[in-house]
Each structure stands twice: as structure tokens, then as C-alpha cells.
N, C-alpha and C positions, 0 to 999 in steps of 0.2 A: 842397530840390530838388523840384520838378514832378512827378507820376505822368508828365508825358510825358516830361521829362528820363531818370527813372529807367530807363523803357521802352527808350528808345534806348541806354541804359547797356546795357543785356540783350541789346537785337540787336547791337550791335557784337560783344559776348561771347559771341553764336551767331556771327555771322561768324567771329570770329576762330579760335572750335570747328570750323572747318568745317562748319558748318550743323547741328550739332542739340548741342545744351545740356543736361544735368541738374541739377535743381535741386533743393532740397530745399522745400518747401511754408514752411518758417519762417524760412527765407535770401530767399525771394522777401517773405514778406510784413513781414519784418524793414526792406528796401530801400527799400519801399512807406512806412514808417513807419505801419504798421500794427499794436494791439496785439494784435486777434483778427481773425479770418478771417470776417466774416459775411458776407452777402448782398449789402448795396454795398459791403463793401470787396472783394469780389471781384469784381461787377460792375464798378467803376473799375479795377480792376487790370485785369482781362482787356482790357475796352476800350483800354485805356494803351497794352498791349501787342498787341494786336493792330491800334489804328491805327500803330503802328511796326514793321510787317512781321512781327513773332513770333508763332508758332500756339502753341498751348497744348494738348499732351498729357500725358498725362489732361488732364479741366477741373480748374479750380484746386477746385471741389465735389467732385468724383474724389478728386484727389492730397489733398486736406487728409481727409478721409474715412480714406483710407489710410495716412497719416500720425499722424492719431491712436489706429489699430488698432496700428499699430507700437510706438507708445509707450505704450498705456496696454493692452495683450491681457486680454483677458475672464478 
């Protein structure tokens, strides 16, 4: 499946939320078929999803940041 297939996977999925979705940073980049979160795989992701109508709060730099604070605590 396409980064822009997938994308639209996601808006429909915020539609259907009634407009705003939470996701978890490794559900998203899992979808992506992504194995790590670097710098263009998050560049094309955001892209993806924001040429398919979906805003991204936090940035996926943000949410993945925070995400590995979660899981691995100092």
C-alpha cells in the first residue's frame, strides 16, 4: 500500500472519530511500513498525511520523542 493510500486510511479513521484521532507513534509508523522513525521516514509520513487533509499533533519528532521517554524512563 502507497504512503498516500495509507494516509487516506487515517483520514477516513479521523472522520469517522469525529474529527480528531489518537494514535500511538508505532501504530502510525507500523501502517507506514516503516521499521524506524528517522528524518525521511517522518518527512514522507507527514507529507502523506497532510497532503490527505490530516494535521499532526504533536509532530510525529514530538510524539516519537515522547514516546520513547515512555518506554524506555531514564
Amino acid at each position: 500500500m502507497s504512503d498516500a493510500q495509507t494516509a487516506n486510511n487515517f483520514r477516513r479513521g479521523v472522520e469517522a472519530a469525529g474529527g480528531r484521532r489518537e494514535i500511538e507513534v508505532r501504530v502510525l509508523r507500523d501502517a507506514f511500513g516503516r521499521s524506524r522513525l528517522t528524518d525521511k521516514a517522518r518527512e514522507e509520513m507527514e507529507s502523506a498525511l497532510l497532503l490527505a487533509g490530516v494535521s499532526i499533533e504533536p509532530s510525529l519528532a514530538d510524539a516519537d520523542l515522547n514516546d520513547r521517554a515512555e518506554r524506555d524512563p531514564a
